[in-house]
C-alpha positions as CSV (number, residue, x, y, z in Angstrom):
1,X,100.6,18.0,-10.8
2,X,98.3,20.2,-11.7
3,X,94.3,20.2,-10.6
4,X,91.5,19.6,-12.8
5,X,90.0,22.9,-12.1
6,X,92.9,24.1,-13.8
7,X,93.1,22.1,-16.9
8,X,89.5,22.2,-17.8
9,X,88.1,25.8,-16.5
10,X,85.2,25.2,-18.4
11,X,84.0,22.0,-16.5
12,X,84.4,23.3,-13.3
13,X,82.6,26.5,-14.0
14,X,79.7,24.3,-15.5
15,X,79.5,22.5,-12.6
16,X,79.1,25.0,-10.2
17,X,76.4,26.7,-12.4
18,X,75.0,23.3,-12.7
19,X,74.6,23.2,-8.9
20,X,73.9,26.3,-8.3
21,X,70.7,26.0,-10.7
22,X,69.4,23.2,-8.8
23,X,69.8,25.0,-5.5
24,X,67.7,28.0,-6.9
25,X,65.2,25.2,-8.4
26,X,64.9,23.5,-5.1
27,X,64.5,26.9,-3.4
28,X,61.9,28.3,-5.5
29,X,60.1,25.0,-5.3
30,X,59.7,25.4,-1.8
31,X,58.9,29.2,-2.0
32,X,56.3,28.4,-4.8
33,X,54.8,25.4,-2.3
34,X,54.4,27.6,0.8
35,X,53.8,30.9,-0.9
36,X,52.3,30.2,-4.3
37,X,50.5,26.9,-4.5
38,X,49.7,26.0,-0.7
39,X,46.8,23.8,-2.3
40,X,49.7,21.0,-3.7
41,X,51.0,20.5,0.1
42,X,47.4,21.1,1.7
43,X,46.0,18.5,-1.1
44,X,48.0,15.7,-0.5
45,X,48.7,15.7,3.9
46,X,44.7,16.1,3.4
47,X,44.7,12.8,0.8
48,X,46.9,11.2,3.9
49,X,44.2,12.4,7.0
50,X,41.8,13.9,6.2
51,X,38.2,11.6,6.1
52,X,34.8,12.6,4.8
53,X,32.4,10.7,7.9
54,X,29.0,10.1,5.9
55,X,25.9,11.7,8.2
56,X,23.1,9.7,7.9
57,X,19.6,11.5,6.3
58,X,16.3,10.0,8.0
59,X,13.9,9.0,6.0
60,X,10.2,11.0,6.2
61,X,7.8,10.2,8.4
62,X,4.6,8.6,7.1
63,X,1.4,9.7,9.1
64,X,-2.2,8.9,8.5
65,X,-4.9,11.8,8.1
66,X,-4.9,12.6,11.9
67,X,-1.2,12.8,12.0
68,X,-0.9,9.2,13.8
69,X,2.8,7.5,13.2
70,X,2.8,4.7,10.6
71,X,6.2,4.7,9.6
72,X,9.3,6.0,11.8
73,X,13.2,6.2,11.6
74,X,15.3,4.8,14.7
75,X,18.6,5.4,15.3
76,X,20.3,2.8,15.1
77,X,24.5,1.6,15.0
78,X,26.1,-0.5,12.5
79,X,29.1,-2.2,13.7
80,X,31.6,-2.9,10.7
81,X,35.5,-3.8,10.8
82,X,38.9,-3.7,9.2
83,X,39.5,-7.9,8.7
84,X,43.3,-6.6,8.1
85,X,43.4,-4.8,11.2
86,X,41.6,-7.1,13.7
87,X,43.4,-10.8,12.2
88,X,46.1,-9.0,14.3
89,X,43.8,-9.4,17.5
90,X,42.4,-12.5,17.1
91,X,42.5,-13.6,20.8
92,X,39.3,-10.7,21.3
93,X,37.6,-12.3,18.9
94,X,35.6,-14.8,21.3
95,X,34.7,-11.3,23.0
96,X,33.4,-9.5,19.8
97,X,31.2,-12.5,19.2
98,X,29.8,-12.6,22.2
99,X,29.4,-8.7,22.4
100,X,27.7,-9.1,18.7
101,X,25.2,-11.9,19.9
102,X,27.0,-14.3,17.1
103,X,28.5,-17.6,17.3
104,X,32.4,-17.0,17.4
105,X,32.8,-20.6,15.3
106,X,31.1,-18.6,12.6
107,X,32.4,-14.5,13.1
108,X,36.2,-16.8,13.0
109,X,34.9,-18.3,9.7
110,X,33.6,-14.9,8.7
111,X,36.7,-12.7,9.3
112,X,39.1,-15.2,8.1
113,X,37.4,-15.5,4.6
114,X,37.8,-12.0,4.2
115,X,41.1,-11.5,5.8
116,X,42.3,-9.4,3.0
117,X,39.4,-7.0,2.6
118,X,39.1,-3.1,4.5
119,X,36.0,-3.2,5.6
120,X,33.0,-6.1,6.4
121,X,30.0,-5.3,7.9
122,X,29.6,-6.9,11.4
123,X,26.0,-6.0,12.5
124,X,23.8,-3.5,11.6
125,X,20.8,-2.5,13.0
126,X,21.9,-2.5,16.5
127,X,20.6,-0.6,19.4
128,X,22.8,2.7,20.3
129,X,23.2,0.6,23.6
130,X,24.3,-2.7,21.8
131,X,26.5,-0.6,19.6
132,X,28.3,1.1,22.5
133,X,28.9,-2.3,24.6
134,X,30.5,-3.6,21.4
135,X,33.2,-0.1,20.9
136,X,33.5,-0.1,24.6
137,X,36.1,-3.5,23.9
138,X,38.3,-1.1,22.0
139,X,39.0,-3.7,19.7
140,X,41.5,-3.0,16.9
141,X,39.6,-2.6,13.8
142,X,36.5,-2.3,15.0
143,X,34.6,0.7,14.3
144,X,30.5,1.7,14.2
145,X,28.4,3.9,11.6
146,X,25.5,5.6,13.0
147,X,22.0,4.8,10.8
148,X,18.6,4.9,11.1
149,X,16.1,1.6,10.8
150,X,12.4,2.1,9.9
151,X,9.5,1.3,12.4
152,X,6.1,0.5,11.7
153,X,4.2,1.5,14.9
154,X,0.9,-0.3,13.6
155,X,3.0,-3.8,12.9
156,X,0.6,-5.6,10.8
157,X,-2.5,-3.8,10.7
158,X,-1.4,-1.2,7.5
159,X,1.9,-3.9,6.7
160,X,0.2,-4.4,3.0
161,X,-0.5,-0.7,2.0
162,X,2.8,0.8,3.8
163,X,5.0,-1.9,2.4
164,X,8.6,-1.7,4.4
165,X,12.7,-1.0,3.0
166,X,15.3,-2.6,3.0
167,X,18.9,-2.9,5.3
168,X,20.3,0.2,3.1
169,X,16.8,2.2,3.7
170,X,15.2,2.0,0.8
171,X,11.5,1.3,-0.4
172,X,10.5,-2.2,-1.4
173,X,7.4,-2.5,-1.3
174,X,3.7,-0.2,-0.9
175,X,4.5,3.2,-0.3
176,X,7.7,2.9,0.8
177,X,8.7,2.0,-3.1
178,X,5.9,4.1,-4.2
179,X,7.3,7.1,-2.8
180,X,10.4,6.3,-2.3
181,X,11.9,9.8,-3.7
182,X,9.7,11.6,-1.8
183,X,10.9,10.0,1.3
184,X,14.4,9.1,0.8
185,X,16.8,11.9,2.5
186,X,20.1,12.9,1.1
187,X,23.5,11.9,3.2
188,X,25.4,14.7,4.3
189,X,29.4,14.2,5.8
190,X,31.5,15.3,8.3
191,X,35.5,16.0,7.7
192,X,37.8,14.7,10.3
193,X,41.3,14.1,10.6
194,X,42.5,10.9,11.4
195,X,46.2,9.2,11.6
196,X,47.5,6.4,9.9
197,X,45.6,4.1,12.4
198,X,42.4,5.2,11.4
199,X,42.1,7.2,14.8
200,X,40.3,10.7,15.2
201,X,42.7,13.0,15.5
202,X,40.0,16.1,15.2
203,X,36.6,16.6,13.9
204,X,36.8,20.1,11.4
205,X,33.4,20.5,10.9
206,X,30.7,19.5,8.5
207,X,30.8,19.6,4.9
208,X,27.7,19.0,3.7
209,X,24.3,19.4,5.7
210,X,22.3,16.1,5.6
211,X,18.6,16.8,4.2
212,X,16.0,14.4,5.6
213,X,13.0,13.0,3.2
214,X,9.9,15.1,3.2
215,X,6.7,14.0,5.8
216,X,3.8,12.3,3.8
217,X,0.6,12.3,5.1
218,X,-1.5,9.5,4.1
219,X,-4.8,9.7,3.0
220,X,-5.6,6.6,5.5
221,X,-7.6,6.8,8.8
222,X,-6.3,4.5,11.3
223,X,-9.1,4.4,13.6
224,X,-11.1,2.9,10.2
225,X,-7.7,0.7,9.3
226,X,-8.0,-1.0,12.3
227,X,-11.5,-1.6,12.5
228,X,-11.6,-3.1,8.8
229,X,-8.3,-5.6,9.8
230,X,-10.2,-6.7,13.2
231,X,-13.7,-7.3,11.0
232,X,-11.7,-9.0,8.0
233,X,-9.9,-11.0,10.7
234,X,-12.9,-12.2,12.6
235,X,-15.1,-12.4,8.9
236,X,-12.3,-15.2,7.9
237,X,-11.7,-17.2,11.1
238,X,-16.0,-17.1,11.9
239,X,-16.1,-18.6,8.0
240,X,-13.0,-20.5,7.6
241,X,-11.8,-18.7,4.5
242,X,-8.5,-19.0,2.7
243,X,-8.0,-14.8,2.3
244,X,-10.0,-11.8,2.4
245,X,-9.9,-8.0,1.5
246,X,-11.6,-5.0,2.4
247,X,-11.5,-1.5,1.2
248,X,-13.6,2.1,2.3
249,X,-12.9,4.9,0.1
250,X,-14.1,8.7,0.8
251,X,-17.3,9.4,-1.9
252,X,-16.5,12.9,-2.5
253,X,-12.6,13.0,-2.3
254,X,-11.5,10.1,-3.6
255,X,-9.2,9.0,-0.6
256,X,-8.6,5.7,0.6
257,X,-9.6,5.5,4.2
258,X,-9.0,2.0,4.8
259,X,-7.3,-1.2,3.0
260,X,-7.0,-4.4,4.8
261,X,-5.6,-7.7,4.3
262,X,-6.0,-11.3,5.6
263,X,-3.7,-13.2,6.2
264,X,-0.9,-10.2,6.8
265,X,2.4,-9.7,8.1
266,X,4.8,-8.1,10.5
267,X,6.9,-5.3,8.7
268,X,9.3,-5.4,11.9
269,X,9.9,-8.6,11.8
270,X,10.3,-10.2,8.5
271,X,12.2,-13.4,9.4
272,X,10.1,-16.2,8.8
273,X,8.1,-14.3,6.5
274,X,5.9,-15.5,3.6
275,X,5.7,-14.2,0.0
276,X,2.1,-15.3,-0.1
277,X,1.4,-12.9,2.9
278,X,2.9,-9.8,1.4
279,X,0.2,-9.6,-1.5
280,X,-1.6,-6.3,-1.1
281,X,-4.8,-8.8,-2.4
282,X,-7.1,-5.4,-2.5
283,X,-5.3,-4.2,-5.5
284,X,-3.5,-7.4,-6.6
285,X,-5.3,-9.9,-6.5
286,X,-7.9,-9.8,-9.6
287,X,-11.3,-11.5,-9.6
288,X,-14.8,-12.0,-11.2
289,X,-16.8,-9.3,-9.6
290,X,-20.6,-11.5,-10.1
291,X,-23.7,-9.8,-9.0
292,X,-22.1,-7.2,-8.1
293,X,-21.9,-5.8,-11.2
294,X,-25.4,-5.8,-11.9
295,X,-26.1,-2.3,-10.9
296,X,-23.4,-1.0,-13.3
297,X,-25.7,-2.7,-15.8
298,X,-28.7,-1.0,-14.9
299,X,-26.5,2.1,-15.5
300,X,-26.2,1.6,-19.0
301,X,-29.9,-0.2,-19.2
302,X,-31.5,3.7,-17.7
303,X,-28.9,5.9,-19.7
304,X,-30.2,4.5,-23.0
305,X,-33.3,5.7,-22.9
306,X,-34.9,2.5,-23.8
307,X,-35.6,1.4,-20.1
308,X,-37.3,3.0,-17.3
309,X,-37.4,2.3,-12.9
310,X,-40.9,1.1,-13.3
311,X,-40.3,-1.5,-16.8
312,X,-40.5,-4.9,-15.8
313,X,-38.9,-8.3,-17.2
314,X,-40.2,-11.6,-17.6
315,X,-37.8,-13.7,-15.9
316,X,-40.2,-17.4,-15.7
317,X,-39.2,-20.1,-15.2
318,X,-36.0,-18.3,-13.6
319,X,-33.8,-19.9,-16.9
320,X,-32.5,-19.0,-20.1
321,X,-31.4,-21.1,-22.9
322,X,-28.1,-19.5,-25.1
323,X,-26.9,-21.6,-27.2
324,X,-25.6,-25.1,-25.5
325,X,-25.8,-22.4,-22.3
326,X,-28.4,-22.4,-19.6
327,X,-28.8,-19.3,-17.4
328,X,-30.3,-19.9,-14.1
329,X,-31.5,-17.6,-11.3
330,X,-30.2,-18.9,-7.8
331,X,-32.9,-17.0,-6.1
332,X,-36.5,-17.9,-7.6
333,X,-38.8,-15.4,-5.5
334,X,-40.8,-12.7,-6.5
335,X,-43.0,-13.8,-9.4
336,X,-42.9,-14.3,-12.9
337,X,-42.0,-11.0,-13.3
338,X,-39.6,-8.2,-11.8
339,X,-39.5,-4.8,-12.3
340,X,-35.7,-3.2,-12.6
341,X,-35.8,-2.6,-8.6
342,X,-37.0,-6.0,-8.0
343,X,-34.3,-7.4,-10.6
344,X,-31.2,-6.5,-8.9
345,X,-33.0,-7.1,-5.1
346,X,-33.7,-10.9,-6.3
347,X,-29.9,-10.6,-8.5
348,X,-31.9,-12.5,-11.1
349,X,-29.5,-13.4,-13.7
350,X,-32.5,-14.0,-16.5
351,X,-33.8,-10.5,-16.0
352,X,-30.0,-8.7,-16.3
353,X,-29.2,-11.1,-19.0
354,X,-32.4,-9.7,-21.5
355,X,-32.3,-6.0,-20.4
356,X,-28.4,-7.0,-21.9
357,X,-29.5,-8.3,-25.2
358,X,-32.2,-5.3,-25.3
359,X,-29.1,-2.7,-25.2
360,X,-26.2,-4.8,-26.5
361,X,-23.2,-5.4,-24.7
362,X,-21.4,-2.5,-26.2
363,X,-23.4,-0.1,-24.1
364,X,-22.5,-2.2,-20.5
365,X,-18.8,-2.0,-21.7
366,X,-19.0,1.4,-22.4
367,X,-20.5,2.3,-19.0
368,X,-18.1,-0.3,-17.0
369,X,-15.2,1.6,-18.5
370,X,-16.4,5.1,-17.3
371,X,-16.8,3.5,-14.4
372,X,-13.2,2.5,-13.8
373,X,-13.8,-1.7,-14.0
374,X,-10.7,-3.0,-16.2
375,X,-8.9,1.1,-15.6
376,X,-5.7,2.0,-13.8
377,X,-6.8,3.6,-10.7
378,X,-3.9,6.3,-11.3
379,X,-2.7,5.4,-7.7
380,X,1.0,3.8,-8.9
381,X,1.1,1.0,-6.1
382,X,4.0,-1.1,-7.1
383,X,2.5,-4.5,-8.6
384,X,-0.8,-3.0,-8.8
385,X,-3.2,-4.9,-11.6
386,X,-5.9,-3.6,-13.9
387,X,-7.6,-6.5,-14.7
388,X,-9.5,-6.8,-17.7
389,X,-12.4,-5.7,-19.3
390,X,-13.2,-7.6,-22.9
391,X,-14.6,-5.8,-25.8
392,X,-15.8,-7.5,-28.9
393,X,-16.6,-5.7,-32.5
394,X,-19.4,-7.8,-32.5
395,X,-21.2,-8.9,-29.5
396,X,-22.4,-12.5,-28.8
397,X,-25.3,-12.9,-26.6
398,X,-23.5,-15.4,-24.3
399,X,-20.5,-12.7,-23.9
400,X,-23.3,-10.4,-23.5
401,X,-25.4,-12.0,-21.0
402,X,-22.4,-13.0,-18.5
403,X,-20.7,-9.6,-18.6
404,X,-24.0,-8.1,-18.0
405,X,-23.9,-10.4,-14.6
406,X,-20.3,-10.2,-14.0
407,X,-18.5,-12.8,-15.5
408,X,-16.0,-13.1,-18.4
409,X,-14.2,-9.9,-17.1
410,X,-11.7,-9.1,-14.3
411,X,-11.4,-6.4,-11.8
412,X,-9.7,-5.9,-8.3
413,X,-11.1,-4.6,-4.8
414,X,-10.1,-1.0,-5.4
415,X,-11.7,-0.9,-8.8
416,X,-15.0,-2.1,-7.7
417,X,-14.9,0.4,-4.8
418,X,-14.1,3.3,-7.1
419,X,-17.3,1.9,-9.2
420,X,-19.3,2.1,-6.1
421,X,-18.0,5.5,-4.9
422,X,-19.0,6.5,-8.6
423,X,-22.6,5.6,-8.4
424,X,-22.8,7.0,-4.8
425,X,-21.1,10.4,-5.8
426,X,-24.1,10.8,-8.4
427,X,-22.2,9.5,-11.6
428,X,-19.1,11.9,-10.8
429,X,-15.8,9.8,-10.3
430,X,-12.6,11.5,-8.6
431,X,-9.8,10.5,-9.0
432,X,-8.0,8.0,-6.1
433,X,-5.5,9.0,-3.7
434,X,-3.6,7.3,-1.1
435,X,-2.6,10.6,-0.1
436,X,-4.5,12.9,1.9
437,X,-6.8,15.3,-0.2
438,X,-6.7,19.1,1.2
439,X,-8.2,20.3,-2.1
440,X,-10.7,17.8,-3.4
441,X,-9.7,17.4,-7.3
442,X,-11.8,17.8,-10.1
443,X,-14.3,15.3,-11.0
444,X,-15.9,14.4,-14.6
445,X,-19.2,13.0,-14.6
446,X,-19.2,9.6,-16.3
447,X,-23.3,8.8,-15.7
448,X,-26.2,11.0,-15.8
449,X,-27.2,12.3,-12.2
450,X,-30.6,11.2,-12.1
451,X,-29.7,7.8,-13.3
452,X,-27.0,7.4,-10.9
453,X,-29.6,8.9,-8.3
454,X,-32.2,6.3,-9.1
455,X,-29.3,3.5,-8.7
456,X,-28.9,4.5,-5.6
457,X,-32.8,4.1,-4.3
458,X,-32.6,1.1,-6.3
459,X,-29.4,-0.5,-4.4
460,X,-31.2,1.0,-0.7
461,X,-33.7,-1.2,-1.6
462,X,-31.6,-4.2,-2.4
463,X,-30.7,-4.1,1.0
464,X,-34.0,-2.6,3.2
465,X,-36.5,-4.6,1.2
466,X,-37.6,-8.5,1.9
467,X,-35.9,-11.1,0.4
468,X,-33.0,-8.3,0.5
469,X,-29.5,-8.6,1.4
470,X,-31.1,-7.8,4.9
471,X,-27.5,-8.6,6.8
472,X,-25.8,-5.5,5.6
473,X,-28.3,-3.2,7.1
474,X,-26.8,-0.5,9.7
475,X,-28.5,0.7,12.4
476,X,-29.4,4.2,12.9
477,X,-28.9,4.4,8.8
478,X,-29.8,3.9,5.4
479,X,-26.9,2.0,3.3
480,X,-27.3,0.8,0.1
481,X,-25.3,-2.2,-2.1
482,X,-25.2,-5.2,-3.4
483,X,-23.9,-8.7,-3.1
484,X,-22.2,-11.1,-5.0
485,X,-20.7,-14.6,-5.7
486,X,-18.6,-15.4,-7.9
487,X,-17.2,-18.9,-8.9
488,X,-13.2,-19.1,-9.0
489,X,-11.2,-19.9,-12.2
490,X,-8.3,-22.9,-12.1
491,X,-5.4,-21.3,-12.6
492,X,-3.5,-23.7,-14.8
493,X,-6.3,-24.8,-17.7
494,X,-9.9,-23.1,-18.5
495,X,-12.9,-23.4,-16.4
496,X,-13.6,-23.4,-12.6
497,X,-12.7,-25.0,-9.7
498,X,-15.0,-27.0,-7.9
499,X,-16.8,-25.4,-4.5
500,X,-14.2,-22.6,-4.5
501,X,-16.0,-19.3,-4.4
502,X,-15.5,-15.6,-3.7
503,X,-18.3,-13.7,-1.6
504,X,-18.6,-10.5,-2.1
505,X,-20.2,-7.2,-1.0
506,X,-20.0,-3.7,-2.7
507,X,-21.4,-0.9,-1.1
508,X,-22.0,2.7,0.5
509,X,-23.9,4.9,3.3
510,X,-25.6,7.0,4.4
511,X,-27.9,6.7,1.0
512,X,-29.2,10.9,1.8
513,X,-25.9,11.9,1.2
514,X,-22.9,8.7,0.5
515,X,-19.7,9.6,2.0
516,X,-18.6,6.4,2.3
517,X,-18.2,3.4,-0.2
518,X,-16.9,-0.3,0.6
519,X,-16.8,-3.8,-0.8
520,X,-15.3,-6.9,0.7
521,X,-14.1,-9.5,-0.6
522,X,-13.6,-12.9,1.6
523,X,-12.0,-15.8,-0.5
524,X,-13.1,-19.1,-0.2
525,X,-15.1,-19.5,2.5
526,X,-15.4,-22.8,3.8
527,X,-18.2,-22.4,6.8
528,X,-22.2,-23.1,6.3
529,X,-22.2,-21.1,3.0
530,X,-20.4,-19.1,0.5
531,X,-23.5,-16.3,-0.4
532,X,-22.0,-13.1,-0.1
533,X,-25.4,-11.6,1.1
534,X,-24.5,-14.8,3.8
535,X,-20.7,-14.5,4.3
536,X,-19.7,-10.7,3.5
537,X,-22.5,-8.0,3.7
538,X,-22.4,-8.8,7.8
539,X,-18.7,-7.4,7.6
540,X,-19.6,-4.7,5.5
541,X,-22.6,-4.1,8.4
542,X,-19.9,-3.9,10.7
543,X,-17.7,-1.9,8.9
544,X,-19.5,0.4,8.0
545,X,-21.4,1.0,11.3
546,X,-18.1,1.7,12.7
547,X,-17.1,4.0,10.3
548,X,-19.6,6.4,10.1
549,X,-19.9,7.0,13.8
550,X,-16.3,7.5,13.7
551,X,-16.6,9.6,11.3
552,X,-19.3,11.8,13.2
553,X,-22.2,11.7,10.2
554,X,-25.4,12.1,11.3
555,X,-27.7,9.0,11.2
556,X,-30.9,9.1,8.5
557,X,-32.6,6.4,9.8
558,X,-33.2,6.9,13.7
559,X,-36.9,6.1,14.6
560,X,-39.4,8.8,15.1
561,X,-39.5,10.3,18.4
562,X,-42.0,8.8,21.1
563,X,-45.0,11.4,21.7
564,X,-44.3,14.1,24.9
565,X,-47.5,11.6,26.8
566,X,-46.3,8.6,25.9
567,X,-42.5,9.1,26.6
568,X,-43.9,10.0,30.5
569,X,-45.7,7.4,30.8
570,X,-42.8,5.4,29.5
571,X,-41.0,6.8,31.8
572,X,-43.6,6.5,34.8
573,X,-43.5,2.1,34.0
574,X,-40.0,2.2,34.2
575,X,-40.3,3.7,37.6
576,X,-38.6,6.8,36.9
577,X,-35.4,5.4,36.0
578,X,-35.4,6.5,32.0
């Protein structure tokens, strides 16, 4: 019998070509693989062990003006696990728990919901400590991240303004969300090799650099933060008040040096937190301004042209009849008749209200809007209002009248202040800044210097002359301001609520040369009385005080000193002790 081979050549020989072509195929493959394209190989064992390890990026540090810590990042170790992994070592389970600080009833109820997902978180934000006690188990599937926790060294004193982030790091609220790119970092990574246990078999190197966010220095002052908290704090527990704010801006830069609160929270420890107490109320919370918005009026009254310091207004029998409207003057002193000075030092509603209809209410609008009242400060504070300034084509005198005395419009803490700052910066505004100001921006002048000027002598002697707002006087200077009360509106229908007030007080020192404006708003006070010249221009005495021997400026008000005879013989009755 005769082979195959031999009956069909052809086959045979196509067969072995056939063969042979796949052994030079095969070959060449694996030459091409090691030789040629090393990446294919390289690509996929990497695809199999090698692991990019995320590097955490710190967020940046947030300073006040002097450099002083008010936000930090912590290290700090996230334990997470593989629920596929550790079901297969369930009996550590009541270790882990305890290791973790958790109930193990509820980590058993926790991993065996998610029994068929990679990866669960398990704790984050532990200490480095915590986090090594729970790895030093060596529990199968257990495994840690290393990231960073924010820390706000002043707790609650700056909670409002600096706001706090979230679990993943991020701003949420105040500056934090403000300037949140600013301060965010950028993850880098690490490439390891691991095997198919998920176990470092080497570390390679890294593979991209983190970047950490960028330092921001505040424009605060913390020395001035916590004074203003401590007064605020005392202001609404000495007056039983519902809320308060207080706010000191810089004249001649526009920086915020202080913005307090009451009532305010913890940032490091948010658990039993309330929304209520998260409300930065300073530039929030909007409100009636009242009297204090008479010497904005007197702006517009002296830049006409039609009035002048020493005009005086018939304001007997302290009431004015508008329509079915009756103004009244609270305070009745001083005469029959008030010059401008004398208007604002006895806040006589009556006098305001007819230098009002004299220059129509377009011109206080006009001047109230240069001012910033019813303006975006420019700051971009998340939730930050503008409140609201009306505007009429044609004024009534009612509309007229209250807006000249600070009703029928809206305006927060921070807008006022700006106001203030305004008038004390000689009619130049600047713009805000919650960030420190190494160049002083450029200002426009929204009032006449020598109106703003006299202003100011006229708001000195709201507060130095009798029957003044005599409570906000400083010692060792001259201030100037004014105070005001405002009635609160009912939040669900029109009109307002019975005996709920605002006190307020709006001012700045030293008057030779303001470097300093404040205003303070307390909220429903519920001691003896509700005046602000009563309840809030003693915190603004305070305050103020404070601030401006913190701040080193020279007093302008220090008595004269004792004659060279008289200060030995002073000296001789005290015995020689001085």
């Amino acid at each position: 019998m005769k082979l195959d081979g031999a009956l069909y050549p052809w086959r045979f020989r196509l067969v072995i070509v056939l063969l042979l072509g796949m052994v030079a195929v095969i070959c060449w493959r694996i030459v091409d693989l090691h030789v040629f394209d090393h990446d294919f190989l390289k690509a996929h064992g990497d695809a199999r062990s090698v692991r990019h390890i995320p590097i955490p990026a710190h967020r940046g540090l947030i300073t006040d003006r002097n450099g002083e810590p008010l936000a930090v990042s912590t290290p700090v170790t996230t334990v997470w696990a593989n629920p596929k992994e550790l079901s297969a070592a369930r009996q550590h389970w009541p270790a882990l728990a305890a290791a973790l600080g958790q109930d193990p009833q509820v980590l058993s109820q926790k991993l065996g919901q998610n029994a068929e997902r990679e990866f669960l978180y398990l704790a984050r934000g532990l200490t480095p400590e915590q986090g090594e006690a729970v790895l030093a188990l060596k529990i199968p599937g257990v495994y840690s991240l290393e990231e960073f926790r924010r820390f706000y060294p002043a707790g609650e004193v700056t909670a409002h303004l600096i706001g706090f982030t979230d679990v993943d790091d991020r701003g949420r609220e105040g500056v934090e969300l403000a300037f949140d790119q600013w301060l965010a970092g950028v993850p880098g990574s690490r490439q390891v090799l691991k095997d198919r246990r998920g176990h470092l078999i080497k570390d390679v190197g890294v593979a991209r650099n983190a970047k950490p966010g960028k330092a921001l220095a505040l424009s605060i002052d913390l020395r001035l933060q916590y004074l203003a908290s401590r007064e605020l704090r005392n202001a609404l527990v000495e007056n039983k008040a519902k809320a308060g704010s207080l706010v000191i801006l810089d004249v001649q830069t526009g920086e915020v040096l202080a913005m307090a609160n009451q009532p305010t929270y913890n940032p490091n420890n948010r658990r039993n937190l309330q929304p209520a107490a998260m409300r930065n109320r300073a530039m929030i919370d909007v409100f009636e301004p009242g009297s204090t918005v008479k010497p904005i009026s007197m702006l517009a009254a002296l830049e006409s042209g039609r009035w002048k310091p020493g005009d005086t207004v018939e304001v007997y029998p302290h009431s004015l009849r508008i329509g079915r409207f009756t103004i009244r003057d609270v305070s009745r002193g001083g005469g029959p008749v008030l010059d401008l000075a004398g208007i604002l030092i006895r806040s006589s509603n009556v006098g305001i209200s007819k230098i009002a209809f004299d220059i129509g209410g377009e011109s206080i609008y006009r001047v109230m809007q240069q001012v910033g009242l019813g303006q975006d400060t420019g700051l971009g504070f998340p939730g930050e209002q503008v409140g609201n300034l009306p505007n009429h084509r044609k004024w009534p005198q009612a509309e007229t009248a209250t807006l000249s005395y600070g009703y029928g419009l809206s305006v927060t803490a921070i807008q006022l202040a700006h106001a203030y700052a305004t008038i004390a910066n000689n009619g130049r505004m600047v713009p805000l800044s919650l960030a420190r100001v190494d160049q002083p921006a450029n200002f426009t002048q929204v009032v006449p210097d020598e109106v703003a000027r006299t202003v100011q002598g006229m708001l000195q002697q709201v507060v130095e002359a009798p029957g003044g707002a005599h409570r906000a006087q400083v010692p060792g200077y001259h201030v100037a301001g004014k105070s005001g009360t405002a009635r609160k509106t009912s939040a669900g229908s029109k009109g307002y609520q019975q005996n709920a007030y605002r006190s307020l007080f709006a001012g700045f020192g030293p008057t030779n040369n303001p470097r300093l404006a404040a205003v303070v708003v307390i909220d429903e006070p519920g001691g003896e009385g509700y005046y602000g010249g009563l309840v809030s221009a003693p915190v603004f005495s305070k305050v103020m005080g404070g601030a401006l021997r913190l701040m080193n400026i020279a007093p302008d008000n220090l008595p004269p000193p004792l004659p060279e005879a008289q200060q030995a013989a002073t000296v001789a009755g005290n015995g020689g002790r001085g």
